[in-house]
N, C-alpha and C positions, 0 to 999 in steps of 0.2 A: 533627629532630622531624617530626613528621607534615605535609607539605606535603597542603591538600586540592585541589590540581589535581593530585596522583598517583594515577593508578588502579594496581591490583593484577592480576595474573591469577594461581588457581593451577590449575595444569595436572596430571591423573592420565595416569599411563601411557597408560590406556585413549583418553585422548582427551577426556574428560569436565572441563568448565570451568568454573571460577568467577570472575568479573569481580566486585570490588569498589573501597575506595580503600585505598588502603596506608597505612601509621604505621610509625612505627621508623625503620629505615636503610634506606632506597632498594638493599639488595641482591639481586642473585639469588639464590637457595638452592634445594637439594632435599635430598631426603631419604626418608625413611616415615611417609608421613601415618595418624597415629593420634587417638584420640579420648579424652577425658578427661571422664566426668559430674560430677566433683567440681564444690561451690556454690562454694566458696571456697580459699583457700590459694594462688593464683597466681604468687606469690612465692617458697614454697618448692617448685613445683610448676617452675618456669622454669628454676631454678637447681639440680636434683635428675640428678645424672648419668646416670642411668638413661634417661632423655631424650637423652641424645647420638647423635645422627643422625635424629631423629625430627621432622619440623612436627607440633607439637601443635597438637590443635583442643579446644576448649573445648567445651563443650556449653551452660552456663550463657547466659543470653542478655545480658548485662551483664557487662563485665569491666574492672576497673583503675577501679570505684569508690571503693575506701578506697587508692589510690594504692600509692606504693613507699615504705615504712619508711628508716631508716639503720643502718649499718652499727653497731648497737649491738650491744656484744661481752658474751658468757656465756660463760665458764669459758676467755677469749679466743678466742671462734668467732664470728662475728657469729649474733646469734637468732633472724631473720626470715629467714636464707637456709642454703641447705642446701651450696651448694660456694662457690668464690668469684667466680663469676660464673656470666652464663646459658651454659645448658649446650644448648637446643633450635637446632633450626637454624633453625625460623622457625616463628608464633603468629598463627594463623586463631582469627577470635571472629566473634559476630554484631555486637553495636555494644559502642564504644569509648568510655569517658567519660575526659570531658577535662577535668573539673573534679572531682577525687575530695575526697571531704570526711573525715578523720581524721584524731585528735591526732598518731600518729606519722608522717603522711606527710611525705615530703620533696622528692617529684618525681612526674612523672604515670607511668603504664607506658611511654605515648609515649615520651617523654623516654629513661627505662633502656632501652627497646630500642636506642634511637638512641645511647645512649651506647654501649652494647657491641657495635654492628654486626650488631645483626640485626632482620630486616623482617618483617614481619607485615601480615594484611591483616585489613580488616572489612566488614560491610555486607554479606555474604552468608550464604544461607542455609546454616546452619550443621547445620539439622535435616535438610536433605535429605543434604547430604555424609554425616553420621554414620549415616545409614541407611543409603547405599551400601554404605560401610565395613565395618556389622554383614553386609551381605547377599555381601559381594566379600571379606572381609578387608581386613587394613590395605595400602595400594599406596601405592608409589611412586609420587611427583611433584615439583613444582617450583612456586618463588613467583616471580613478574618483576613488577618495577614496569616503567610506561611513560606517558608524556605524556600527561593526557585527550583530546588532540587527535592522539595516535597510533592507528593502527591499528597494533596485535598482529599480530605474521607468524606465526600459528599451525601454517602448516607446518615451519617452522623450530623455533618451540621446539616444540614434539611430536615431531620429529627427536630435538631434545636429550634429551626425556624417554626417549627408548626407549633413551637410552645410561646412563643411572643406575646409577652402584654400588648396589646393594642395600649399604647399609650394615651388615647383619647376615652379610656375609660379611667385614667386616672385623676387625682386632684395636680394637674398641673400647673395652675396658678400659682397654689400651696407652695412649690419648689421655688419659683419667679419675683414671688411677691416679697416686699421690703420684710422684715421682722419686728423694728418698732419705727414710730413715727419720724420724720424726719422732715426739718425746715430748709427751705430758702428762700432769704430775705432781701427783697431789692429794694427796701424800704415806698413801697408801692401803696396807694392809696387800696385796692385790692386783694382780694387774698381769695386763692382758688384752694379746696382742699381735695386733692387727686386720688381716688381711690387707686392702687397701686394693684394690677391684675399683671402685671410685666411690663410697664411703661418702659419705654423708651425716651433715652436721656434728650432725644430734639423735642420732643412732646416739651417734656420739663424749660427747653430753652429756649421757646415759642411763648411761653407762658412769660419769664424771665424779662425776656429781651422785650417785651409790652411791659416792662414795669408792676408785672402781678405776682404779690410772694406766694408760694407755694407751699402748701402743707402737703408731703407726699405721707399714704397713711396704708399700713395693710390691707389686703382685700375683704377681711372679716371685721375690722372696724365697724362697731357697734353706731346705731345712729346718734344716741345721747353724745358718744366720745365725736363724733363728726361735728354734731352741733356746738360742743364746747367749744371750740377754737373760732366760732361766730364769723364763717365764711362767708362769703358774696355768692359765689356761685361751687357747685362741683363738677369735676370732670372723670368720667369714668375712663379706663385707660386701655389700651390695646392689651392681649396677653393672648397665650396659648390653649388647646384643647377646646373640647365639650363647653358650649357657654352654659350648658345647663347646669351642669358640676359646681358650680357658684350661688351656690342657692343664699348662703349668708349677702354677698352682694347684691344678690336680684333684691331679696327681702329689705334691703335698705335703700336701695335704689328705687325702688315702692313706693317707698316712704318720702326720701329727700327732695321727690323729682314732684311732690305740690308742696317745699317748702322752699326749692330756690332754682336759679336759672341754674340747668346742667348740660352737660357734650359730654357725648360719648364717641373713641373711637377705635375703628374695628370692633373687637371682642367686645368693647364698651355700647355700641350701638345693640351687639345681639342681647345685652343683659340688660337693655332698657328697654326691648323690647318683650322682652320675657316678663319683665315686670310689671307689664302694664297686659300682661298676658295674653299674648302674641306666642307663634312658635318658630322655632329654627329648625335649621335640616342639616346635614353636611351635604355641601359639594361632592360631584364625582372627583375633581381632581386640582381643587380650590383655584382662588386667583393670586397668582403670583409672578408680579411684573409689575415693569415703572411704565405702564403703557393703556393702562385700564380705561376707556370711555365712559366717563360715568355723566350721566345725563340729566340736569336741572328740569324737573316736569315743570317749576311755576315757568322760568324765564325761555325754554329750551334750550339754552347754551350748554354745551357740551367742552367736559374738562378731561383733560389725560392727567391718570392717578397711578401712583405706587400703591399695590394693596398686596397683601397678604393675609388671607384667612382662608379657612378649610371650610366655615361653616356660614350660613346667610339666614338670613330673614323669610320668614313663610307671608307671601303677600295675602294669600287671601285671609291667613289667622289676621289679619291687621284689620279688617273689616268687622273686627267685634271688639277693638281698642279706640281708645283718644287718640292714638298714632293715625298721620297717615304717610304716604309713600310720599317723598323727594327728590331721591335721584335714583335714575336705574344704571345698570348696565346696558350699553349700547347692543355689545356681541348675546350676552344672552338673556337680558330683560330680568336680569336677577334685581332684586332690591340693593341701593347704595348707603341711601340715605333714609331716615325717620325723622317726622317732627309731631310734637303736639298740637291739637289743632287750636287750645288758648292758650299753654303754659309756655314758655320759655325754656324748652326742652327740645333739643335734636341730636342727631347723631350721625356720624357717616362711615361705612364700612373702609373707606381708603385711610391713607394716612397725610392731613395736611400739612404737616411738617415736613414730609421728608419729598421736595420738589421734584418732579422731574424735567421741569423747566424753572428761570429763574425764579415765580413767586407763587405761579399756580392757586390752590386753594389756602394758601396762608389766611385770608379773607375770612376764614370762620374763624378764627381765632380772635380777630378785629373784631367780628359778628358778635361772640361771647363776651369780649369783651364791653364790648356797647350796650348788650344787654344786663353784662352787671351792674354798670352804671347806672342803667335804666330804671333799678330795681330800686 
């Protein structure tokens, strides 16, 4: 747990430094430092694989106030966590509360980081980083703990930092993704089979709690091994990095999306579009917040979404696909949403599972639903 004669450093490519005191696990980490405005949800926000390779920064000024829940199980998935353990590389906040007060807490955030090995710092300004961020895009850096009574060799780790895997060159899914196939049965007339790119466990209980059993399956899932289990519909799942990097899923998604109704979300939306050969880009400094305007073109009604992605949809690549655009972003008119223009196939970059009002876009999952039926 948190020793307070550790100080923290984190260190940007650029050179640019933040001195604070560390919590968690005394590790080094790096990664790609991004930025999150969400008030709340920390929990499923740590533990959300989309996150894999990334030090998330908080923006909120208070964090690990109502503590860390337990591993209380829904439809046998624990309900306050989204994978099964933290998925970030390491967790920049401004101040740290060490005395969190809620019924269900069971331990401090301190504590969970240090349980699962990874380090985070606090005490620094968090607003000044996040503006960088917005003004540079998201950069690579690195966290080091060191002795308050050390002096930091900043030529040396600034060395290290100019050697950083960009993690968005790697197969990150690969890390996230289940290893073999895996049921859940609600004895449902349905049965969705989820290509696994880092799903998140309310993805899985949205599905559930509509009575649809679930085949969650690797991301490299062959299409024959898809088709054997004789699903109703597919859903492609949120997950981290490059959606190009997934070439095995594009190339099946190819395939599945003229042979049954499918939904894609987040990561899943840009690999349906890829497949239908569309392009992606990355973001300067992706969307990350339970606050997103994402904007219905057929009805105009506009929804506030939780999203997280680094990477979007190329609108004008869309105008040589069967896709076409559905919802945009209100603030910067990025693509949200894709559908086909006959099949039974869309996608949306937010996440409708995870509310930021009481039911918000749960409504596509209804949607998918009606259309398996339909089929």
């Amino acid at each position: 747990m948190s020793d307070k004669n550790k100080t923290a450093i984190l260190l940007l490519k650029d050179g640019t430094s933040f001195i604070g005191k560390g919590f968690g696990a005394p590790n080094k980490t790096s990664g790609e430092i991004v930025f999150s405005t969400s008030m709340v949800g920390y929990t499923e926000a740590l533990t959300d694989a989309s996150f894999k390779g990334q030090i998330l920064t908080l923006t909120y000024p208070m964090i690990g106030n109502y503590g860390v829940p337990s591993n209380e199980l829904d439809f046998g998935l624990p309900r306050y966590f989204e994978s099964d353990h933290i998925q970030i590389q390491g967790l920049v906040i401004h101040e740290l509360c060490f005395e969190p007060y809620h019924w269900a807490s069971t331990r401090t955030l301190d504590k969970w980081l240090s349980d699962e090995g990874i380090p985070g710092i606090y005490g620094i300004d968090t607003r000044r980083l996040t503006k960088k961020l917005r003004t540079n895009g998201d950069m690579l850096g690195m966290l080091h703990f060191f002795d308050e009574n050390e002096k930091p060799d900043f030529e040396t780790l600034l060395e290290e930092c100019q050697n950083i895997t960009d993690p968005n060159k790697t197969d990150l899914v690969k890390e996230v993704s289940i290893k073999e196939p895996c049921k859940y049965n609600v004895d449902g007339k349905l049965t969705v089979v989820l290509i696994d790119c880092g799903v998140k466990f309310s993805i899985i209980r949205s599905l559930l709690k509509r009575g649809i059993n679930v085949i969650r399956v690797p991301y490299d899932t062959s299409v024959d091994d898809i088709l054997s289990y004789n699903p109703d519909g597919i859903l492609v799942s949120n997950g981290p990095g490059d959606p190009k990097k997934n070439t095995k899923t594009i190339e099946a998604v190819r395939v599945l999306a003229e042979k049954l109704p499918m939904m894609g979300i987040c990561l899943g939306a840009q690999v349906l579009a890829l497949a239908f050969g569309a392009d992606t880009y990355k973001l300067k400094f992706g969307h990350r917040s339970q606050n997103q305007p994402a904007l219905d073109l057929t009805s105009n009604s506009c929804y506030i979404t939780i999203q997280n992605h680094s990477y979007a949809i190329n609108m004008e690549t869309l105008k040589q696909t069967p896709l076409e655009p559905w919802y945009i972003n209100s603030n910067d008119k990025t693509i949200e949403g894709v559908r086909h223009k006959t099949k039974p196939v869309y996608a949306v970059q937010w996440h409708p599972e995870a509310s930021p009002g009481p039911h918000d876009t749960e409504m596509l999952f209804d949607k998918f639903k009606k259309t398996m039926e339909a089929k």
